[in-house]
C-alpha positions in Angstrom: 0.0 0.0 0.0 1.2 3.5 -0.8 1.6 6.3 1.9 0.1 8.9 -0.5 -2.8 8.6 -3.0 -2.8 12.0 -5.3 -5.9 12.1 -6.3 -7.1 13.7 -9.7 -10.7 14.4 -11.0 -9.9 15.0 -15.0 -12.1 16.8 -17.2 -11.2 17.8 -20.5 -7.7 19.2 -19.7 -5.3 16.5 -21.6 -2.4 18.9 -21.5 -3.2 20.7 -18.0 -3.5 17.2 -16.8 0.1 16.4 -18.2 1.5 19.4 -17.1 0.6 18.1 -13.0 1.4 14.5 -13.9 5.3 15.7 -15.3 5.4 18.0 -11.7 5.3 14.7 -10.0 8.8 14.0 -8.5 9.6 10.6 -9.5 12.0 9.5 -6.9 8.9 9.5 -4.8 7.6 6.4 -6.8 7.7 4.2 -4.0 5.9 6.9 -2.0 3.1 7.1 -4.0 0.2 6.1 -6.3 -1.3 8.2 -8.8 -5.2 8.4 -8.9 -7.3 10.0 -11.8 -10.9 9.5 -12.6 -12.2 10.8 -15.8 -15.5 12.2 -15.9 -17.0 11.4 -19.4 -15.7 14.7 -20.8 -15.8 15.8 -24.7 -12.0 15.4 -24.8 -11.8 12.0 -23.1 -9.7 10.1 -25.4 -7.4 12.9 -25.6 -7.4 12.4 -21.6 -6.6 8.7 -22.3 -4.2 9.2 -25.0 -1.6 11.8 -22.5 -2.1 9.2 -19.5 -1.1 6.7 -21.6 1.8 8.4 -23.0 2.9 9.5 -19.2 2.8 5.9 -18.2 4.9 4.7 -20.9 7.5 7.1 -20.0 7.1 7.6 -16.4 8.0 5.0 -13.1 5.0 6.2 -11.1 2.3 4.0 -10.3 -0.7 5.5 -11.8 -4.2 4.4 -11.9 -6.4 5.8 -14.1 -10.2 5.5 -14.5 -13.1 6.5 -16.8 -16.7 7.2 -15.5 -19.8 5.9 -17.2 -21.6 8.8 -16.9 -20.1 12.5 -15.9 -20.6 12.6 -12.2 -19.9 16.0 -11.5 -17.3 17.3 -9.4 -18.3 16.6 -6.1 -19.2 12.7 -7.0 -15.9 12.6 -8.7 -14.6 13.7 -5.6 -15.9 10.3 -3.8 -15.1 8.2 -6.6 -11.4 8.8 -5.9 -11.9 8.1 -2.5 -13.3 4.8 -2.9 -10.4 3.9 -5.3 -7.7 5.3 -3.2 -5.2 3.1 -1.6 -3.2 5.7 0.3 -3.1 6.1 3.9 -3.2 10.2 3.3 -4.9 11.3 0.1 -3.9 14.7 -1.8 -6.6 16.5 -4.2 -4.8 17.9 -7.3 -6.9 19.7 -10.1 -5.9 19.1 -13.3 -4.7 22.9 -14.0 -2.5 22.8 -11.2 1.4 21.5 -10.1 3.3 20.5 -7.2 5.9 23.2 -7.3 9.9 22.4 -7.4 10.5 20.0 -4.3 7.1 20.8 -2.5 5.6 17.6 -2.6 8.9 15.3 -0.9 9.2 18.0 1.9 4.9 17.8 2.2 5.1 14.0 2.7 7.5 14.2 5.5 6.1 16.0 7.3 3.0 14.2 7.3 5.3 11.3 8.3 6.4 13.2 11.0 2.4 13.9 12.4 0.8 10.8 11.0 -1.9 11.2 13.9 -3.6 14.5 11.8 -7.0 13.9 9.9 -6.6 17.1 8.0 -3.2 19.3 7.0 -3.6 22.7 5.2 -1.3 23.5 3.0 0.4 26.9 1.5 -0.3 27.8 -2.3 1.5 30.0 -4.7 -0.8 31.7 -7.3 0.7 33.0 -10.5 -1.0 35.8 -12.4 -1.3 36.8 -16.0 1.8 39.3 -15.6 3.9 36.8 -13.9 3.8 38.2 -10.5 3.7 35.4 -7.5 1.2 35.6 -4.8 2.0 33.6 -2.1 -1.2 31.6 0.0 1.1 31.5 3.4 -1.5 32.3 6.5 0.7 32.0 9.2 4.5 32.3 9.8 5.0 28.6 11.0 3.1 25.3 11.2 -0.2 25.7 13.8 -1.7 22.6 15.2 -5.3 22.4 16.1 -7.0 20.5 18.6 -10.8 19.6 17.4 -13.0 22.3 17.7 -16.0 24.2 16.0 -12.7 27.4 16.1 -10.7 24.9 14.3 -13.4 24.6 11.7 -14.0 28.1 11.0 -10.6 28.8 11.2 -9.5 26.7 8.3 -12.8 26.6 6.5 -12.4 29.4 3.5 -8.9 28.4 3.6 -9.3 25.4 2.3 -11.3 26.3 -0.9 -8.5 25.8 -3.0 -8.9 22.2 -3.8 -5.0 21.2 -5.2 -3.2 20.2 -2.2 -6.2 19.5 -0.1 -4.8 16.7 2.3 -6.9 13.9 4.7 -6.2 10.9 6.1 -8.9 8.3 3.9 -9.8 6.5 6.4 -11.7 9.5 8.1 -13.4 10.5 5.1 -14.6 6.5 4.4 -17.7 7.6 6.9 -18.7 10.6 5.2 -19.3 9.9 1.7 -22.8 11.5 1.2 -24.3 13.4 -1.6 -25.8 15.5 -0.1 -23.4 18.2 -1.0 -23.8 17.5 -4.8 -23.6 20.9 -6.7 -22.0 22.7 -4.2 -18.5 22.4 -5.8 -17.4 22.3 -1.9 -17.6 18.9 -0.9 -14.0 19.0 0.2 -15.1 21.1 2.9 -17.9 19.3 4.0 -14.7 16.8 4.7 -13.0 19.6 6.5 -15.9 19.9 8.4 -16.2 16.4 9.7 -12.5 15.8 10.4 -11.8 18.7 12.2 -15.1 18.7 14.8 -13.9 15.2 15.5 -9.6 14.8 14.8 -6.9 17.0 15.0 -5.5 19.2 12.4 -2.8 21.9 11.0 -1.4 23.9 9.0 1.7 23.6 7.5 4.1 26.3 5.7 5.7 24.2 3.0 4.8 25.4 -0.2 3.2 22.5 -1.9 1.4 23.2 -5.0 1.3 26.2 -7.8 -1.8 27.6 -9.6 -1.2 29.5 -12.8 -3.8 32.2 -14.4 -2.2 31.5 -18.1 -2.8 27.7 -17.4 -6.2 28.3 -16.2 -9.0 27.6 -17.9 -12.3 28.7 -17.9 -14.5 26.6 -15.5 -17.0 23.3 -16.9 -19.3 22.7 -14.0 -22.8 22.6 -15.0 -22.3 19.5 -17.1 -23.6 16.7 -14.5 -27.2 16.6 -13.2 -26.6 17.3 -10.1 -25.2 20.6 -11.4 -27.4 21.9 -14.4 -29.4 23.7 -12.7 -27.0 25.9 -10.7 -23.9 26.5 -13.4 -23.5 27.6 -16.7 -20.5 25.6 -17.9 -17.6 27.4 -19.9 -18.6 30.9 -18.2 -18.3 32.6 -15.0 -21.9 34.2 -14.5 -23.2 36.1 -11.1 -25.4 33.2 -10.9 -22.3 30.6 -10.8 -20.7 32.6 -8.5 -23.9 33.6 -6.0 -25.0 29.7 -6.2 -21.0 28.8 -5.0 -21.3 31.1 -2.2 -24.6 29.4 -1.1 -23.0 26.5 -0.6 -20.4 27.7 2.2 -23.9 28.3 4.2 -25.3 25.0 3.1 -22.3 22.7 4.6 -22.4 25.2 7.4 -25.8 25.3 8.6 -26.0 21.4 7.8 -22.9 21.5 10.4 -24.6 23.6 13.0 -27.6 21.5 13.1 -25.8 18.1 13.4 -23.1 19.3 16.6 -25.6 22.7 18.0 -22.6 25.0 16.8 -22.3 28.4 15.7 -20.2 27.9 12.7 -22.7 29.4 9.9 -22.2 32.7 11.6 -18.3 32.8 12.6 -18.2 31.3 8.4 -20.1 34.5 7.4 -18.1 37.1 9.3 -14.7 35.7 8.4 -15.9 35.5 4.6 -16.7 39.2 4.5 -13.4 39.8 6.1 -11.6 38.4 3.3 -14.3 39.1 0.7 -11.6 40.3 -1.9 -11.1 37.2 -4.0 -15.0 37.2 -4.2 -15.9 40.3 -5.4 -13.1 40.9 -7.2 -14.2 37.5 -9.9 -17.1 39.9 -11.1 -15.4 43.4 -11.3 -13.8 42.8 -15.5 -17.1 42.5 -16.3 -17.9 45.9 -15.4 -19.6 48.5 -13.1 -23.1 47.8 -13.6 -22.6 43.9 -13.4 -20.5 44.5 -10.6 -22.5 46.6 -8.2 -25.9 43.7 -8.8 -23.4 41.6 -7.9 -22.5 43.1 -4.4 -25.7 43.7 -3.9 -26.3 40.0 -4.1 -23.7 39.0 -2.3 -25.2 41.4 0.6 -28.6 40.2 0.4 -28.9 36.7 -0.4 -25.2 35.5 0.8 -25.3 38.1 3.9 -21.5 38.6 3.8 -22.0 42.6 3.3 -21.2 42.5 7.5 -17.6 43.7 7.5 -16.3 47.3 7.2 -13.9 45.1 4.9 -16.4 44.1 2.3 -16.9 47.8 1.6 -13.4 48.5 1.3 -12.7 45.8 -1.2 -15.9 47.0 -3.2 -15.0 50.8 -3.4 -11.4 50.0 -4.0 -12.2 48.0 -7.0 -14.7 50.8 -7.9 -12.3 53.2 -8.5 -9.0 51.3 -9.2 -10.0 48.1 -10.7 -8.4 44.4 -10.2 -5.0 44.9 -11.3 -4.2 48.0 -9.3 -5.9 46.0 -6.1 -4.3 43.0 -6.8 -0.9 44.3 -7.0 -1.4 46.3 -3.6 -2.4 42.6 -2.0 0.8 41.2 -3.6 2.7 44.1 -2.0 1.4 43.8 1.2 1.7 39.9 1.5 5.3 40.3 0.3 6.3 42.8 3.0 4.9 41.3 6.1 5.6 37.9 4.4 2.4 36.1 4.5 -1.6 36.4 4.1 -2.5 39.9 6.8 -4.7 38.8 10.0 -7.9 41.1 10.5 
């Protein structure tokens, strides 16, 4: 059995796909297996065809799978659980990388505090211009007892679903659909594991997300997602139906353990409400102000002085000017600001 199951849901991305497979250190062969399940996408034999030309080339034990019917992200999501053979699993989209060295240094430490359900990890994001924006929340690795403050604390952090780490066994008891269409079912995981195991953050660098190798986003294509996204666009309804489903995992959570994580969720949202608003803004002022008002009234994250600082700076200066003030300030004080 491997230590570490990466696992990849694939959908029409043949080269992004190769792209993560070739980031894969090899000399961690014996550490690892290599997951993907393909979910019935247009470009599925191109999907097959890169796979198969990895493999040929490549001493890494991957396993790769096609679905009968497309799924849908979430779905996928379990599907890759149930064929995982790793003690610890890894999520990896199929846009993104393990950056130079990241991945060896991200096993060992998980070797080193094997007892964790859940590890965080730190991100680098790479815009159009080339400028690197670093995802480090904290200046050294934070250990969490379970706890609804755990929860909240690492819930929007963990969005980002490359480099999303669990132990698989934990996640064996919670493989519901409930969450289907959410696009969030990750953090329903989150959730689970870290009311009930302990957790952390660590400050390794471990994966890399690229705007150049980005590509626009498919969900809508499954049933369970039809009627809340528009594949191939980013509308105000994608987005406002995303943010519903922060409130749906959280509410479900409340309910289940009598917490009060839907409204420590909402408040730490708004706080850091920039990458939210700012997805709409390119599309102009008048799309852009419906959308806040949205976001205020149907999300309820218009509770923070912050959320009105984000929306009047992108007013009048746009996303590139605010952008490279958040680049900037991450640089100087080295890490992702605490408010």
């Amino acid at each position: 059995m491997k230590y570490i199951s990466i696992c990849i849901p694939s959908y029409n991305r043949p080269d992004g796909l190769l792209f993560l497979l070739n980031s894969i250190d090899p000399l961690l062969s014996d550490e690892l297996e290599v997951v993907i399940c393909e979910d019935k996408s247009p470009k599925r034999i191109e999907v097959r065809e890169a796979v198969r030309l990895f493999k040929a080339s490549s001493k890494l034990n991957i396993r790769y799978f096609e679905n009968e019917q497309n799924l849908g992200y979430d779905k996928n999501l379990r599907e890759l659980i149930s064929k995982a053979e790793g003690e610890f699993v890894i999520f990896m989209g199929d846009d993104d990388a393990f950056g130079v060295g990241g991945l060896g240094n991200f096993i060992n430490f998980i070797k080193e505090y094997r007892h964790l359900g859940y590890i965080m990890k730190t991100h680098t994001f790479i815009h159009q211009d080339g400028k690197e924006e670093l995802f480090k929340y904290f200046d050294y690795n934070v250990f969490y007892d379970p706890s609804e403050t755990t929860v909240a604390t690492l819930f929007r952090k963990s969005v980002f679903i490359s480099g999303f780490t669990f132990r698989r066994s934990l996640a064996v008891p919670y493989l519901t659909d409930i969450f289907d269409g959410t696009l969030l079912y990750q953090i329903y995981l989150l959730s689970e594991i870290c009311i009930n195991y302990s957790s952390a953050y660590c400050t390794i660098p471990l994966t890399v997300q690229s705007a150049n190798r980005r590509e626009v986003p498919m969900f809508g294509s499954s049933e369970s997602e039809k009627s809340l996204y528009e594949p191939g666009v980013i509308s105000l309804d994608n987005s406002i139906n995303f943010m519903k489903g922060f409130f749906k995992i959280s509410n479900f959570m409340d309910l289940k353990y009598n917490l009060n994580l839907t409204n420590k969720i909402r408040k730490d949202i708004s706080k850091y409400s920039y990458p939210v608003l700012s997805i709409q803004r390119p599309k102009g002022i008048k799309i852009f102000l419906n959308y806040v008002s949205r976001l205020r009234n149907e999300i309820g994250i218009g509770n923070t002085f912050y959320f009105y600082v984000y929306t009047i700076s992108l007013l009048i200066f746009g996303t590139k000017i605010c952008n490279n003030v958040i680049i900037f300030l991450k640089k100087i004080i080295g890490r992702t600001p605490h408010l």
